[in-house]
py3Dmol code that shows the C-alpha trace and the ligand (Angstrom):
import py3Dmol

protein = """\
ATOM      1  CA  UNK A   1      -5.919  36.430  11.308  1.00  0.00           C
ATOM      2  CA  UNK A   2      -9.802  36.759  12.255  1.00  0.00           C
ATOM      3  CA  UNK A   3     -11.784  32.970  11.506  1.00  0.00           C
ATOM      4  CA  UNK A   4     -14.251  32.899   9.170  1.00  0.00           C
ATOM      5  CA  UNK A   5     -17.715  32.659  10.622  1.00  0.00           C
ATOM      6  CA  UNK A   6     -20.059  32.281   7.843  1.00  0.00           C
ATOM      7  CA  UNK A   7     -19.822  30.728   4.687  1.00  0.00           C
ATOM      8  CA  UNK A   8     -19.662  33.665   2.418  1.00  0.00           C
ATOM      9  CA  UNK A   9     -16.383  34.854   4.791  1.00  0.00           C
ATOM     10  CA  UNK A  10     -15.200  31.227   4.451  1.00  0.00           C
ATOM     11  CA  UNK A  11     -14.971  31.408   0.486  1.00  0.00           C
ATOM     12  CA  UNK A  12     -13.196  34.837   1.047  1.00  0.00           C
ATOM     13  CA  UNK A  13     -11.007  33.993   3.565  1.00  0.00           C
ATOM     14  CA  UNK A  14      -9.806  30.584   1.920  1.00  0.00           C
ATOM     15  CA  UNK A  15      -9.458  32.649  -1.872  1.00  0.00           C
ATOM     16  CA  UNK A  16      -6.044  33.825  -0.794  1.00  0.00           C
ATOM     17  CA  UNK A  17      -4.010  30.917  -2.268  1.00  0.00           C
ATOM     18  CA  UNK A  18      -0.653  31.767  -0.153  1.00  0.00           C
ATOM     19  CA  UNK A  19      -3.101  31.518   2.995  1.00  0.00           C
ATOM     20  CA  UNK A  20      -4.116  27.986   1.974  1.00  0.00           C
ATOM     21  CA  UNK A  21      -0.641  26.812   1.559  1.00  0.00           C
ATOM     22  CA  UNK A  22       0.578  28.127   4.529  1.00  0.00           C
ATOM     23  CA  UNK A  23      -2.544  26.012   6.358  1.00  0.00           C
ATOM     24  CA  UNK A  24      -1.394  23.140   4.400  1.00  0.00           C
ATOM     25  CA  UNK A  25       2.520  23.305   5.508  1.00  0.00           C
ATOM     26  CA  UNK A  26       0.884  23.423   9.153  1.00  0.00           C
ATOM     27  CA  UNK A  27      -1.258  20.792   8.970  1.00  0.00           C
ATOM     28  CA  UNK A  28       0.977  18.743   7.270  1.00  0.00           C
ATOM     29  CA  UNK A  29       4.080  19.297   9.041  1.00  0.00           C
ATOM     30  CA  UNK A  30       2.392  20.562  12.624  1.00  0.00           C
ATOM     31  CA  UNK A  31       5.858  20.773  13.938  1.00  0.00           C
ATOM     32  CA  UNK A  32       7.083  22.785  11.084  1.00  0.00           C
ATOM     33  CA  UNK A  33      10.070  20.377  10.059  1.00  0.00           C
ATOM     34  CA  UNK A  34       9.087  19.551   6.581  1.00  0.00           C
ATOM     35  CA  UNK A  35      10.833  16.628   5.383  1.00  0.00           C
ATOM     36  CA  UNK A  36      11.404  15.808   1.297  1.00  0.00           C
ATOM     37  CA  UNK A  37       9.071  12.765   0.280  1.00  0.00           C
ATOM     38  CA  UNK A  38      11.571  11.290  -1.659  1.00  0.00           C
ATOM     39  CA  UNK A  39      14.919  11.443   0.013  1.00  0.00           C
ATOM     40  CA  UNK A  40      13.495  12.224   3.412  1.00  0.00           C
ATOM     41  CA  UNK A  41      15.596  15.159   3.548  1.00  0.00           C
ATOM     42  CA  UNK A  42      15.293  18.019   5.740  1.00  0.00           C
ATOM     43  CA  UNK A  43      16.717  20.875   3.782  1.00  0.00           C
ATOM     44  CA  UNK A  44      13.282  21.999   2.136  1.00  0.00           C
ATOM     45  CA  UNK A  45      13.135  25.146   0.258  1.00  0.00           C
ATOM     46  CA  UNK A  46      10.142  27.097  -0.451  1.00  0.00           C
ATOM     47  CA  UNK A  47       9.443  28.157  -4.608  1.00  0.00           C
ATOM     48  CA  UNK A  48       7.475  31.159  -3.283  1.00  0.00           C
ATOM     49  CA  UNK A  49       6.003  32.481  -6.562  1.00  0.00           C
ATOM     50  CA  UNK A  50       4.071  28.464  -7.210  1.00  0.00           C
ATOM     51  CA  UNK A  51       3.604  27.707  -3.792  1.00  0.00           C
ATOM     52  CA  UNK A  52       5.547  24.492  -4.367  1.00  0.00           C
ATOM     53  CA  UNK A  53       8.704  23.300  -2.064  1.00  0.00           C
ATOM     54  CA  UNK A  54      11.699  21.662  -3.646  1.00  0.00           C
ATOM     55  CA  UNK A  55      14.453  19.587  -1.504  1.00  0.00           C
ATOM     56  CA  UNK A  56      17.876  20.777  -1.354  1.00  0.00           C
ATOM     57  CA  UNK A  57      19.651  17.921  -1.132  1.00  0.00           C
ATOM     58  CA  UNK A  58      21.588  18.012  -4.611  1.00  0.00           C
ATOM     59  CA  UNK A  59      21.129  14.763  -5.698  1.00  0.00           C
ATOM     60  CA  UNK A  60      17.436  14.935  -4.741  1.00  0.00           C
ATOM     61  CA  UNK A  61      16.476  18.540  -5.518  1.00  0.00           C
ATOM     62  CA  UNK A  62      12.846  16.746  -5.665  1.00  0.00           C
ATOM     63  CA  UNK A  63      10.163  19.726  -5.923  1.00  0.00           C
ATOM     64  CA  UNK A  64       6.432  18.788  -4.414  1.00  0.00           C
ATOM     65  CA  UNK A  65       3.529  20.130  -3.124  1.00  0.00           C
ATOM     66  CA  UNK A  66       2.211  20.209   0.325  1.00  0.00           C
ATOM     67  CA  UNK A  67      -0.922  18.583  -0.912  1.00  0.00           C
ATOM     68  CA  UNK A  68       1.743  15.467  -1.334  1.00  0.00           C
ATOM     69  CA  UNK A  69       0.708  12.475   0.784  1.00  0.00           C
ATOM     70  CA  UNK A  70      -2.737  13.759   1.181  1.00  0.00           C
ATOM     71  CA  UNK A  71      -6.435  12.976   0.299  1.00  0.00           C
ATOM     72  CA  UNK A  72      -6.502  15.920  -1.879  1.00  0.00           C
ATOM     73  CA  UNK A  73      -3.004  15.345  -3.937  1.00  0.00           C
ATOM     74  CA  UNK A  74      -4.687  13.909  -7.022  1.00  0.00           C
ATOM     75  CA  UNK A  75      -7.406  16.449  -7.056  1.00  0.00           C
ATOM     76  CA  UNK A  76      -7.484  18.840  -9.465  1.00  0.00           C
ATOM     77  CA  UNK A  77      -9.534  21.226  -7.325  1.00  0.00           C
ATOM     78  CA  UNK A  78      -7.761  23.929  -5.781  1.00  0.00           C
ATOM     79  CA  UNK A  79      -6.833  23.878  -1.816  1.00  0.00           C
ATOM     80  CA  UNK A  80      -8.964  27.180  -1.416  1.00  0.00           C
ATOM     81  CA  UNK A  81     -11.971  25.187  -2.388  1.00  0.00           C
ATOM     82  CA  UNK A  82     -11.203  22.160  -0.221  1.00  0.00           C
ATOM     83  CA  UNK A  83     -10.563  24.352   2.960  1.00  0.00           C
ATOM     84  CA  UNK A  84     -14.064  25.441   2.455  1.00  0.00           C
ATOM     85  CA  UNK A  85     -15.017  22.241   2.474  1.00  0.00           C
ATOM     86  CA  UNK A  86     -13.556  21.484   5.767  1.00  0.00           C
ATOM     87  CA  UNK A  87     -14.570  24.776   7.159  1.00  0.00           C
ATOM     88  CA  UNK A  88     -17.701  23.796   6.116  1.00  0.00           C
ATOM     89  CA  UNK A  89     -17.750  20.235   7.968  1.00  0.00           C
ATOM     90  CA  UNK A  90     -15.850  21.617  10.864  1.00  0.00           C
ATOM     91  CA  UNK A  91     -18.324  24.123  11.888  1.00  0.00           C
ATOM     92  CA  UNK A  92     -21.459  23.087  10.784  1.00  0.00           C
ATOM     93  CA  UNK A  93     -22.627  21.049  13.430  1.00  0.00           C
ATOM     94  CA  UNK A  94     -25.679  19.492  11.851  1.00  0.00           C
ATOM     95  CA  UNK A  95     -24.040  19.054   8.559  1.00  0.00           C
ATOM     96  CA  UNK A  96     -23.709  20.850   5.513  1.00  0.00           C
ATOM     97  CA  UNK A  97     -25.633  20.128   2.597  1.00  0.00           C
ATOM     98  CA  UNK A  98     -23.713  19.110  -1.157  1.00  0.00           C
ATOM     99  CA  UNK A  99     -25.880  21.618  -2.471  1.00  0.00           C
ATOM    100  CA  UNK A 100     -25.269  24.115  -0.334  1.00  0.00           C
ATOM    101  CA  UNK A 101     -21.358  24.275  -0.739  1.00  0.00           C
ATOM    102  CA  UNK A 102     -21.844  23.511  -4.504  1.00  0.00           C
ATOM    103  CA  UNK A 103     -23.743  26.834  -4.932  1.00  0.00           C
ATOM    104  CA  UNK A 104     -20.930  28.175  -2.467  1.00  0.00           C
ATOM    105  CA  UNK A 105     -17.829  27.035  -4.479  1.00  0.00           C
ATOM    106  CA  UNK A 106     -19.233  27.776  -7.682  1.00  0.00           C
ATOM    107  CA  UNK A 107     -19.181  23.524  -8.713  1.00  0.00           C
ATOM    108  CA  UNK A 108     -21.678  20.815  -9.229  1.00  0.00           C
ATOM    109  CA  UNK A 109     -23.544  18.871  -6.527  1.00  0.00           C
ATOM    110  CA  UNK A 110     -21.994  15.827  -7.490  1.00  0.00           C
ATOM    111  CA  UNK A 111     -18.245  17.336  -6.786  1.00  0.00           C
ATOM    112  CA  UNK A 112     -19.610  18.998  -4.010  1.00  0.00           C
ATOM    113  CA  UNK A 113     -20.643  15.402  -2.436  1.00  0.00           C
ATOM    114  CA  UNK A 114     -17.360  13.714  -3.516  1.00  0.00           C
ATOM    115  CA  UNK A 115     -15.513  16.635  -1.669  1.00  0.00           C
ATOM    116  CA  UNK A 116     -17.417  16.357   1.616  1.00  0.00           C
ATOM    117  CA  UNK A 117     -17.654  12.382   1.196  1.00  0.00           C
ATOM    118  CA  UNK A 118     -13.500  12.315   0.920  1.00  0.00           C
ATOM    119  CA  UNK A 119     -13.501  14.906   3.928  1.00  0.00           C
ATOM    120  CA  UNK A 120     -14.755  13.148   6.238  1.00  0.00           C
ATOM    121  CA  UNK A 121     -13.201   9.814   5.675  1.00  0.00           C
ATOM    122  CA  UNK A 122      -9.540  11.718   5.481  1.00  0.00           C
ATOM    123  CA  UNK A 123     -10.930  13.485   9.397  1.00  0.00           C
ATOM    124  CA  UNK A 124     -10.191  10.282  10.845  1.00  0.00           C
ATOM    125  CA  UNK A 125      -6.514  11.615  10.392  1.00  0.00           C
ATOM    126  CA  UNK A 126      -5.165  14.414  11.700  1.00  0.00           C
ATOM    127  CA  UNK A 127      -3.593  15.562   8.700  1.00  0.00           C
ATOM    128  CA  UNK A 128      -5.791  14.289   5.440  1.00  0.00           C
ATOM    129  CA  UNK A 129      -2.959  11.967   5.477  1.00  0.00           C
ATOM    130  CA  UNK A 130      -3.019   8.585   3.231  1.00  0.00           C
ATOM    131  CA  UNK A 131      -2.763   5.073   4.969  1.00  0.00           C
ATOM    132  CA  UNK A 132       0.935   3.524   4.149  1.00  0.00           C
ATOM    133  CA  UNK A 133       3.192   1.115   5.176  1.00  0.00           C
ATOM    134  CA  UNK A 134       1.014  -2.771   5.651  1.00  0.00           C
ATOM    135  CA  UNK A 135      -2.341  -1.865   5.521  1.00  0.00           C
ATOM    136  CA  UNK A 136      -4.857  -4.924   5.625  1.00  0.00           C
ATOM    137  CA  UNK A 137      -8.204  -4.527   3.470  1.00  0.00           C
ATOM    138  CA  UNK A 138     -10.936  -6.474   3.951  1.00  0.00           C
ATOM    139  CA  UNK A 139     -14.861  -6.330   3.655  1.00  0.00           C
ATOM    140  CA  UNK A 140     -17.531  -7.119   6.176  1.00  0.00           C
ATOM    141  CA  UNK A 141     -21.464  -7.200   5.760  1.00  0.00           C
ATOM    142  CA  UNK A 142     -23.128  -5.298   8.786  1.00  0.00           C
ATOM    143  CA  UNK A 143     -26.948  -4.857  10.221  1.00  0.00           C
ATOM    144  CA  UNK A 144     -29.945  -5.838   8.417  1.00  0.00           C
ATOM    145  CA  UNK A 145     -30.702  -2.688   6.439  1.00  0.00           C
ATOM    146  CA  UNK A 146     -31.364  -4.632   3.207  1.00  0.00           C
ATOM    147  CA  UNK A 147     -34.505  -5.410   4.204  1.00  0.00           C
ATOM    148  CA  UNK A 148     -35.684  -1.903   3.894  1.00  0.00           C
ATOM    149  CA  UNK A 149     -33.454  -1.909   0.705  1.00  0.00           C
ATOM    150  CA  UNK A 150     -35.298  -1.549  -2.973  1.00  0.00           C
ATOM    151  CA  UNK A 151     -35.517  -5.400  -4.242  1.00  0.00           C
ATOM    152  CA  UNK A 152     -33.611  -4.074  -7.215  1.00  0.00           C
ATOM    153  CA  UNK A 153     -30.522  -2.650  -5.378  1.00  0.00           C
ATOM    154  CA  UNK A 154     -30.933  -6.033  -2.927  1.00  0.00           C
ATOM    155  CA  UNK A 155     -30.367  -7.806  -5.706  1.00  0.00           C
ATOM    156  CA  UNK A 156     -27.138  -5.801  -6.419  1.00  0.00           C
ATOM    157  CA  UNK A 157     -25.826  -4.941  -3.168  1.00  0.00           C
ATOM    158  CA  UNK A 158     -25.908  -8.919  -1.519  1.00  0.00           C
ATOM    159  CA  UNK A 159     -24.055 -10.988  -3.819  1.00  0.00           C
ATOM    160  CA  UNK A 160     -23.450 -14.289  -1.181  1.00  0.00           C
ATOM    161  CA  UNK A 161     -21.121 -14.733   1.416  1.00  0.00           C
ATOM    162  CA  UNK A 162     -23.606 -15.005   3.851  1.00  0.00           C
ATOM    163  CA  UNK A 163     -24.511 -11.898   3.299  1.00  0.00           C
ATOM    164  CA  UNK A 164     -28.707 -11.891   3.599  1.00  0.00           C
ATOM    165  CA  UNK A 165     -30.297  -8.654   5.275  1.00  0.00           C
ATOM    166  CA  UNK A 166     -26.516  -6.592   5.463  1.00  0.00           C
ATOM    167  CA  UNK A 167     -24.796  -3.759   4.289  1.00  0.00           C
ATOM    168  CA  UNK A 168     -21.538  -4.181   2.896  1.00  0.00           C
ATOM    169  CA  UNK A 169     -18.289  -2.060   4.707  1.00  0.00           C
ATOM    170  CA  UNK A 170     -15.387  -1.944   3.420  1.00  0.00           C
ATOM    171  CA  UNK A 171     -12.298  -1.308   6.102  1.00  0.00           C
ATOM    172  CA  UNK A 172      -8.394  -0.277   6.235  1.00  0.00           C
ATOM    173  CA  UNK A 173      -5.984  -1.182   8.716  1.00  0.00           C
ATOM    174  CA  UNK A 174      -2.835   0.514   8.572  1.00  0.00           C
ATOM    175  CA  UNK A 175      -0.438  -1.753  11.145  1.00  0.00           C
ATOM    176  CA  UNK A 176       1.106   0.275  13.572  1.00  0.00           C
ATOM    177  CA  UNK A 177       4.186   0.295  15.807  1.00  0.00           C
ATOM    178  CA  UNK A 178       5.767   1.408  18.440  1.00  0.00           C
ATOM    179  CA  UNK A 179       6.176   5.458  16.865  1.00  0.00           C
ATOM    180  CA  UNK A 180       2.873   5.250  15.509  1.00  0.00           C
ATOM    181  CA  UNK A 181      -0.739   3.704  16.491  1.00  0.00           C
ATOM    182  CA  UNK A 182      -3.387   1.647  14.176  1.00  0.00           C
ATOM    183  CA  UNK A 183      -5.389   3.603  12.130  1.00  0.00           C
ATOM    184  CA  UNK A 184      -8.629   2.376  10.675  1.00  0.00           C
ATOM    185  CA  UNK A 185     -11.027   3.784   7.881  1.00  0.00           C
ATOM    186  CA  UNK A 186     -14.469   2.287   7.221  1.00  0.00           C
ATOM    187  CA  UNK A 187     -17.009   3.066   4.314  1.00  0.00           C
ATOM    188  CA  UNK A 188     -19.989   1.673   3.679  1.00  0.00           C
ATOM    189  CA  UNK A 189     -19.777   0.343  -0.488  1.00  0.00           C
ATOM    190  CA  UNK A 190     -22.239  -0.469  -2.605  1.00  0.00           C
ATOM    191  CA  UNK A 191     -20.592  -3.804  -2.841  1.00  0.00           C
ATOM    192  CA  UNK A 192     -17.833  -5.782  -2.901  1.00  0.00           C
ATOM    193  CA  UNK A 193     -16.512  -6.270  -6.240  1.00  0.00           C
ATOM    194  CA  UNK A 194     -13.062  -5.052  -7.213  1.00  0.00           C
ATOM    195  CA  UNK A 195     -14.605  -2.090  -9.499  1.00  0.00           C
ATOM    196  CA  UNK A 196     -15.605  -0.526  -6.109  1.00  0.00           C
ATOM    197  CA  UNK A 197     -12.803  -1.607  -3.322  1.00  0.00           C
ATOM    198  CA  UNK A 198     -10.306  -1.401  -5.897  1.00  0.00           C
ATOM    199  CA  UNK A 199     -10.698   2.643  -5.840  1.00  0.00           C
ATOM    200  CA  UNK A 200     -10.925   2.683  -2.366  1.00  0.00           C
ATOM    201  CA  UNK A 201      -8.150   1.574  -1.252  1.00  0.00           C
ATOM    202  CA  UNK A 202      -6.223   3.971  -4.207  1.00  0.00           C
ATOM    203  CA  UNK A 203      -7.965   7.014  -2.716  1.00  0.00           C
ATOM    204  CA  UNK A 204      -7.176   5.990   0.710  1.00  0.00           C
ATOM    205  CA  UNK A 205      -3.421   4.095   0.565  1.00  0.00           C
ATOM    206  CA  UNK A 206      -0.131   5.744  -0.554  1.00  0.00           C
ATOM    207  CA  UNK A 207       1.443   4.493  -3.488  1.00  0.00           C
ATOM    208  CA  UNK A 208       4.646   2.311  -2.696  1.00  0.00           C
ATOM    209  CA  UNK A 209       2.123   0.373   0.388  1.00  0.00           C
ATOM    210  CA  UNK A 210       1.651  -2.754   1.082  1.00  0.00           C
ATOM    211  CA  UNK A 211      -1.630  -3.944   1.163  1.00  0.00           C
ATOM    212  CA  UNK A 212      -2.878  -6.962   2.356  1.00  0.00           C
ATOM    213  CA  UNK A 213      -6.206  -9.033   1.707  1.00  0.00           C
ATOM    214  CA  UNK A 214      -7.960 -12.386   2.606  1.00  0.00           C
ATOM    215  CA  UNK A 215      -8.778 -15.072  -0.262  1.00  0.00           C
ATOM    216  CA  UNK A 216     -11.976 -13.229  -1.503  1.00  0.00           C
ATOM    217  CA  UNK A 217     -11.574 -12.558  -5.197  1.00  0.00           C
ATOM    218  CA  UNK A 218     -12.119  -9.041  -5.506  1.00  0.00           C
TER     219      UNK A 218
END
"""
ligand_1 = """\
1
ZN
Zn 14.857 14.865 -1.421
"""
view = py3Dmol.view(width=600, height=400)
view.addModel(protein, "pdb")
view.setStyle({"model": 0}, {"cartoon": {"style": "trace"}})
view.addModel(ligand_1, "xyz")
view.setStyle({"model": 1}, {"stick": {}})
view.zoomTo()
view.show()
């Protein structure tokens, strides 16, 4: 299978839907022992003909996709689009425009910018995975950017907390063990109410997680 070296042969490449959930299975399950998210089962079967997988265990029989437990399970975009994407981000090495891979995928610039945006946070994984298990949230306020902020978004973004001359970030901890290390996600937000970390941590924590917080409000 030859790699796709330019966009155009990107789009091509990642149109063939089997190829794209055959990269998925891989990334997913690097070791190739897929495992049921339900019942944890490892008698998977593969639905061929909808690229789904289904458990075997007959009191599971659970059917999923490979996309499950992944930034891009509650996307409606197809996987051929989002391995562009990361193609795209991968091997551009001084970064791909939203345009540019909106005019490429045939969507808008603003879905073009939520796709890389999610990309990159998910990178910090090796595979797209969600945060689960305890994961701690919290918020910090960082350099002194707002001075060269708009006095209108100022106003917006620094809302107290000792919070004069910074830019909000909002982290994830997922706890680790002894299988497993700490993983950590930053973003910088807009600012810290719950309408905006509220989303984040959906997008970024499995369902069924425990998350944990300090006393702020939001
Ligand atoms: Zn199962």
């Amino acid at each position: 299978m030859s790699e796709p070296t330019t966009l155009v042969e990107a789009v091509t490449h990642f149109a063939d839907a089997d190829r794209c959930h055959a990269l998925m299975c891989a990334i997913k399950w690097p070791d190739g022992k897929i495992t049921c998210p339900k019942c944890a089962g490892d008698k998977i079967g593969q639905i061929k003909s909808r690229r789904m997988l289904q458990c075997k265990s007959p009191t599971c029989r659970k059917q999923f996709s490979a996309k499950v437990g992944t930034v891009f399970e509650d996307s409606p975009l197809p996987l051929s689009s989002w391995f562009v994407a990361v193609w795209c981000i991968a091997n551009n090495k001084n970064g791909i425009s939203s345009y540019e891979l909106a005019r490429a995928l045939g969507v808008t610039q603003k879905t073009a910018w939520f796709m890389l945006h999610r990309i990159r946070l998910a990178m910090t994984t090796p595979t797209f995975g969600k945060l689960s298990g305890v994961v701690e949230s919290d918020e910090t306020f960082v350099g002194g950017k707002a001075a060269n902020m708009h006095a209108k978004r100022r106003a917006k973004v620094i809302t107290g907390r000792g919070t004069v001359n910074k830019v909000p970030v909002h982290g994830l901890l997922q706890r680790g063990d002894k299988d497993e290390p700490s993983q950590v996600r930053a973003t910088v937000v807009t600012d810290t109410e719950a309408a905006t970390l509220i989303p984040q941590i959906a997008l970024n924590v499995e369902k069924g997680a425990t998350v944990c917080t300090d006393s702020h409000a939001s």
